[in-house]
C-alpha positions as a printed Julia matrix, in Angstrom:
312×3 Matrix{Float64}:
  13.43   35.77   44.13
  10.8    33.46   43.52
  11.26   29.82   44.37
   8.87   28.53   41.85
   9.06   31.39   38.94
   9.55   28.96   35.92
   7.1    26.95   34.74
   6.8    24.71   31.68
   4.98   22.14   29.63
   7.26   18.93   28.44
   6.41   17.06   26.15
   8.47   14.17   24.53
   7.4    13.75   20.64
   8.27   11.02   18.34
   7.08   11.28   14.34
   6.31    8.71   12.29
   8.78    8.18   13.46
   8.86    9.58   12.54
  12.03    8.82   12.94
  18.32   11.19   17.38
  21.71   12.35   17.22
  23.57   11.28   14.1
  23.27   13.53   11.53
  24.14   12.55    7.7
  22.24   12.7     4.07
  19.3    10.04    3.71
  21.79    7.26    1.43
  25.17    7.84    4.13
  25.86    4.72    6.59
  23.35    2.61    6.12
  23.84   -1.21    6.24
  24.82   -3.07    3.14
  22.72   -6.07    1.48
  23.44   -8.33   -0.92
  21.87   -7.63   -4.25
  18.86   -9.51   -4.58
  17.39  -11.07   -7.46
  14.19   -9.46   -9.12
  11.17  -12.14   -8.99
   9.09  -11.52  -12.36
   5.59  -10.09  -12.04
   6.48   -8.99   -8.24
   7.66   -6.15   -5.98
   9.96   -8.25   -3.09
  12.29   -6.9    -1.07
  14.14   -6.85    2.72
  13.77   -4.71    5.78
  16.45   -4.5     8.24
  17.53   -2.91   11.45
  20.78   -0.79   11.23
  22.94   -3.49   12.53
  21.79   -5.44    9.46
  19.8    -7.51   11.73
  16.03   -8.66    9.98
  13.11   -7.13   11.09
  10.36   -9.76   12.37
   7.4    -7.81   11.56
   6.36   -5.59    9.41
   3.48   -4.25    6.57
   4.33   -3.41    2.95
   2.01   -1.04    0.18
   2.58    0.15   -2.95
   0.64    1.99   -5.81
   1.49    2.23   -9.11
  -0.49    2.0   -12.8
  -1.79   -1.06  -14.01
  -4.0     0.1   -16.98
  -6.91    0.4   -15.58
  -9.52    3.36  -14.87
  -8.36    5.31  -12.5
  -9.77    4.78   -8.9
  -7.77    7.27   -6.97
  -8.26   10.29   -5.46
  -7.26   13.28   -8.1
  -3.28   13.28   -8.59
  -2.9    10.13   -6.82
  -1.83    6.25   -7.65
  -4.28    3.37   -7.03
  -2.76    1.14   -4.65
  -1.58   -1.75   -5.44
  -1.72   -3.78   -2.29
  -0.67   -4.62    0.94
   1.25   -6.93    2.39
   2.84   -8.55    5.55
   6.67   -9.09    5.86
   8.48  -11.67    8.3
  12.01  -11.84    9.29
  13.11   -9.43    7.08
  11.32  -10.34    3.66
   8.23  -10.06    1.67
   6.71  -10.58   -1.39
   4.32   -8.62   -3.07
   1.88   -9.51   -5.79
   0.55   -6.68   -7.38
  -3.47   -7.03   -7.21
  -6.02   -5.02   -9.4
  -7.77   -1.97   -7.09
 -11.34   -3.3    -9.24
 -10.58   -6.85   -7.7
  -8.11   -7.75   -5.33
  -8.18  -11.02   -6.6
  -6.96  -10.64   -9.59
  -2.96  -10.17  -10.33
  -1.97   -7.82  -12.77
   1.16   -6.35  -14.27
   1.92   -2.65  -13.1
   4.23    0.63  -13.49
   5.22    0.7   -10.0
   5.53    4.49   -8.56
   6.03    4.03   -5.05
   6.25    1.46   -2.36
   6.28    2.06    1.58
   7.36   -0.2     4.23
   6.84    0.57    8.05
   8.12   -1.52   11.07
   6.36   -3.29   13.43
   7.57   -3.27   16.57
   7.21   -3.98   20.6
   9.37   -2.2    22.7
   9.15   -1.83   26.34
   5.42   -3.87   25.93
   4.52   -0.92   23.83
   3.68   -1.42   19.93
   5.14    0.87   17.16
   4.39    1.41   13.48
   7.23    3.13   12.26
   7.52    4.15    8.48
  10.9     2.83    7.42
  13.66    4.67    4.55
  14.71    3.15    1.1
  18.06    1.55    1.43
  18.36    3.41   -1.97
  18.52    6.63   -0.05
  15.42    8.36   -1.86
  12.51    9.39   -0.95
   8.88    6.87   -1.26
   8.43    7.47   -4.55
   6.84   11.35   -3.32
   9.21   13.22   -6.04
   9.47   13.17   -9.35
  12.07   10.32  -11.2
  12.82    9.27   -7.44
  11.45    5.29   -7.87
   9.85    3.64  -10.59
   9.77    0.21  -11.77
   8.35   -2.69  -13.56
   6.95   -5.55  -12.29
   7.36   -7.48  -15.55
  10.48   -7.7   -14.94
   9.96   -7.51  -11.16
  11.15   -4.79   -8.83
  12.75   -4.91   -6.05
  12.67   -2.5    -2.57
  15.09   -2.74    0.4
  14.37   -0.73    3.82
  16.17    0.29    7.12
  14.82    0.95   10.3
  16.03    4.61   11.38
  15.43    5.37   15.11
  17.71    8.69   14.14
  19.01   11.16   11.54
  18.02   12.61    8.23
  14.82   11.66    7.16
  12.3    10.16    4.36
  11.55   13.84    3.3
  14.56   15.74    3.91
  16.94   15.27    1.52
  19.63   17.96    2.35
  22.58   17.07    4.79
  22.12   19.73    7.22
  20.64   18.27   10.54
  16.86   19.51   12.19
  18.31   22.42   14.39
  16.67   23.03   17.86
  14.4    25.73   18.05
  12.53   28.0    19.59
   8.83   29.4    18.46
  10.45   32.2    16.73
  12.02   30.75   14.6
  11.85   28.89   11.47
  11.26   25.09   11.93
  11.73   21.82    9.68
   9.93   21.27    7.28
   7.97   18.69    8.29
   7.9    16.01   10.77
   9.62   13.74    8.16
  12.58   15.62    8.34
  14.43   12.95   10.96
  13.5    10.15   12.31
  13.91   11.01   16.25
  11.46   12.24   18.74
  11.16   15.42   19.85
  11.63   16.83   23.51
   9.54   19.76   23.41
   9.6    22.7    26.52
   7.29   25.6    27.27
   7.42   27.97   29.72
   3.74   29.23   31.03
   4.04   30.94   34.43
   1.38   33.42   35.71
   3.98   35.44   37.18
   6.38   36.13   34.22
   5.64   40.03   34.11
   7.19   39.64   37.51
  10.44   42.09   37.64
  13.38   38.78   38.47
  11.64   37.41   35.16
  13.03   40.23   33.36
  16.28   38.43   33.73
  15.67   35.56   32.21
  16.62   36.56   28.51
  19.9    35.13   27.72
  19.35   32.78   30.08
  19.87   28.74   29.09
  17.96   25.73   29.9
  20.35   22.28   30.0
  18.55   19.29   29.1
  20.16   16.11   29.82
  18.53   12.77   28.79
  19.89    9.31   30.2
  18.8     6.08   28.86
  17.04    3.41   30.71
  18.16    0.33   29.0
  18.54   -0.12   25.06
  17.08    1.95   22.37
  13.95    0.94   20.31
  16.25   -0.95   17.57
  18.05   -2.81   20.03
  21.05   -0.23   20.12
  22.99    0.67   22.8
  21.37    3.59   24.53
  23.98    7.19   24.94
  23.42   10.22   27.3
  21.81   12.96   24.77
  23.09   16.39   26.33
  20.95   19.8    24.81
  21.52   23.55   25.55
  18.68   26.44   23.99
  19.06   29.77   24.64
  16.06   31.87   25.98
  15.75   34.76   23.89
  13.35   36.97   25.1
  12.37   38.11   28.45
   8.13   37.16   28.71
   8.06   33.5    28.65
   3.95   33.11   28.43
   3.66   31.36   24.84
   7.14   30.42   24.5
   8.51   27.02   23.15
  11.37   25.67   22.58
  12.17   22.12   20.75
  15.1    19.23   21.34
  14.67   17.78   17.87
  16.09   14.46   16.75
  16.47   12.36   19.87
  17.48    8.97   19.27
  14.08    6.81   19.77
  14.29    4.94   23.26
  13.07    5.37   26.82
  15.1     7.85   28.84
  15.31    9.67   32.27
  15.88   13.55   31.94
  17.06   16.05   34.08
  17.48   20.04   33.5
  19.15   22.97   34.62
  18.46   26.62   34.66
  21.77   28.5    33.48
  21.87   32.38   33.99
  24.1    34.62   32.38
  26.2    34.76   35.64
  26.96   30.97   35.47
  24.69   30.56   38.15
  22.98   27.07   37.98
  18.95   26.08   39.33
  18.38   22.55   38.51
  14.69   22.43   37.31
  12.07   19.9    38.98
   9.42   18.25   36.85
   6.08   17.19   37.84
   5.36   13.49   37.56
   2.02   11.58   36.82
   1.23   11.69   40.47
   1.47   15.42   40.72
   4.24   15.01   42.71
   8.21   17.31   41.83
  11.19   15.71   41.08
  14.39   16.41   39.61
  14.12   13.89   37.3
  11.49   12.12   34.99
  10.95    9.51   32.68
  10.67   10.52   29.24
   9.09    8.01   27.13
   7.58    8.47   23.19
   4.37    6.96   23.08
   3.23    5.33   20.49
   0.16    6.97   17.97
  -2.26    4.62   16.77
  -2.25    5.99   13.09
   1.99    6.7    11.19
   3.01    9.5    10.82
   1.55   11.57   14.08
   3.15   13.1    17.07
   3.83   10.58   19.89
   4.02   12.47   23.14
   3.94   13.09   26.84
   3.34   15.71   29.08
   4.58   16.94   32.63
   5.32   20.46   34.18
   8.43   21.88   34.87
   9.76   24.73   37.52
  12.85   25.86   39.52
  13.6    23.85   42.5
C-alpha cells in the first residue's frame, strides 16, 4: 500500500464569529446583569464576556425609524448611528441619517454590538448575542423599542454554541459535502476545522477501502481561549462515506475559538490506526500543526488557514 495515498486540504474557519463545544438554545447559561436603568432619549447598554467580566472595547449600531424620508436601501432601516463602547458600557444617541448632528427621537428596530478584541497580537471583530436571547432585531416582534423612554441592550461575548441566527436547540452537526449543512454561518459561534481529501491516486485499488473508514481529529490548546477561558482538548470522529475521495469535504463545526495544536488519525474498519502528517508553512510534514482562526478584516466572513494532510 501506498505510503502517501491520502491527501487533504485543512482549513481552520472561524465566522463572524462567527462565533465550540457547548451546545444549548441562544437565552440558556448566559451571565446575569443587574437590570439597568433606561436613560431617556437613548439606546445604552453593557457587553460582557461569559465570566461576566466587561469587555474593554467594542463598536455599537443601530437602525430604527425616526420620521423621516426614508434613506435606506428597499426593506431596510436607516441607521441610526454608531458608537464606541469601553469597559463594558456605551451610550448611544440616536442621530438623524439627513444630519448626524442632529439628535432625534426613534422606533428602535435593531441594535448590534461586536467585540473588539486582541488575542495572541491578532485583532478580532466579533459580532456579539443579545443577553435577551433573540436574535438582532432580523425577525419579526424579536426587538423593538423606544427611545423616548430610552431602551436598553445587553450583549455577551460567545466564543461557542448556538448562535445569533439559529434559534433551535439542536447543535451544528459535523458534516460531510453530502450532506445537508447549517444554515448559515450564524448558526454557532465557533470556528470551523474543515478537511478535504484531493489525492491524484484515489482511483487507486487500496483506495477502494477507504469507505467506512474514520478520520480522528484531536485539537489541543496552546494557552487560553480568545475570551480568556480555560482552553479543553476538542476530540472529533467523521466517517468517510464513500470510496473516491477527489471533491470530498468534511467539516468539525463549532470549535471553541482559541489557538490550538491538532493531530489526526486514520481509523480503518479493522481498527487499524495511521496517524496522518500535515504539511506546515515551510512545506515541511509533521504530525502535528498549529491551528489558528485568523482574523477577516470585514464581520461576518470565514477566518481560515490552510495546510495539506497525508498518511505518515
Amino acid at each position: 500500500m501506498r505510503k502517501n495515498f491520502a491527501k487533504a486540504l485543512f482549513a481552520a474557519i472561524c465566522l463572524s464569529a462567527v462565533g465550540a463545544a457547548v451546545y444549548a438554545s441562544a437565552a440558556s447559561n448566559n451571565p446575569k446583569l443587574a437590570s439597568l436603568k433606561p436613560t431617556p432619549g437613548k439606546i445604552t447598554g453593557r457587553a460582557v464576556y461569559m465570566s461576566g467580566k466587561p469587555i474593554g472595547k467594542f463598536s455599537v449600531w443601530a437602525t430604527g425609524w425616526t420620521g423621516e424620508v426614508h434613506l435606506g436601501t428597499s426593506g431596510t432601516s436607516p441607521s441610526l448611528g454608531l458608537v464606541e463602547g469601553a469597559n463594558g458600557r456605551y451610550n448611544l444617541q440616536p442621530t438623524s441619517e439627513h444630519n448626524r448632528k442632529k439628535n432625534v427621537q426613534a422606533r428602535v428596530e435593531s441594535v448590534k454590538a461586536y467585540a473588539l478584541i486582541k488575542y495572541n497580537n491578532r485583532n478580532y471583530e466579533i459580532a456579539m448575542h443579545p443577553l435577551d436571547g433573540k436574535p438582532n432585531g432580523s425577525h419579526k416582534g424579536a426587538f423593538s423599542g423606544d427611545t423616548r423612554k430610552g431602551v436598553v441592550r445587553d450583549f455577551v461575548l460567545k466564543i461557542s454554541g448556538s448562535g445569533r441566527d439559529f434559534q433551535k436547540t439542536i447543535p451544528p452537526r459535523d458534516t460531510s459535502s453530502n450532506q445537508l449543512a447549517d444554515p448559515s454561518f450564524g448558526a454557532f459561534f465557533g470556528g470551523i476545522v474543515y478537511i478535504s481529501f484531493n489525492y491524484p491516486g484515489s482511483s487507486a485499488p487500496e483506495m477502494q477501502t477507504l469507505k467506512g473508514s474514520k478520520v480522528q481529529l484531536s485539537l489541543s490548546p496552546t494557552g487560553k481561549l480568545l475570551d480568556g477561558s480555560p482552553g479543553k482538548p476538542v476530540n472529533r470522529t467523521m466517517v468517510i462515506e464513500r470510496e473516491s475521495l477527489i471533491g470530498h469535504s468534511y467539516y468539525f463545526r463549532d470549535i471553541p475559538i482559541g489557538d490550538y495544536t491538532a493531530t489526526a488519525t486514520l481509523v480503518k474498519p479493522d481498527g487499524a490506526k495511521y496517524p496522518l502528517e500535515f504539511k506546515n508553512e515551510r512545506y515541511q510534514w509533521s504530525t502535528s500543526a498549529p491551528v489558528i482562526f485568523e482574523p477577516f478584516p470585514t464581520v461576518g466572513h470565514v477566518h481560515q488557514c490552510r495546510m495539506d494532510i497525508r498518511r505518515s
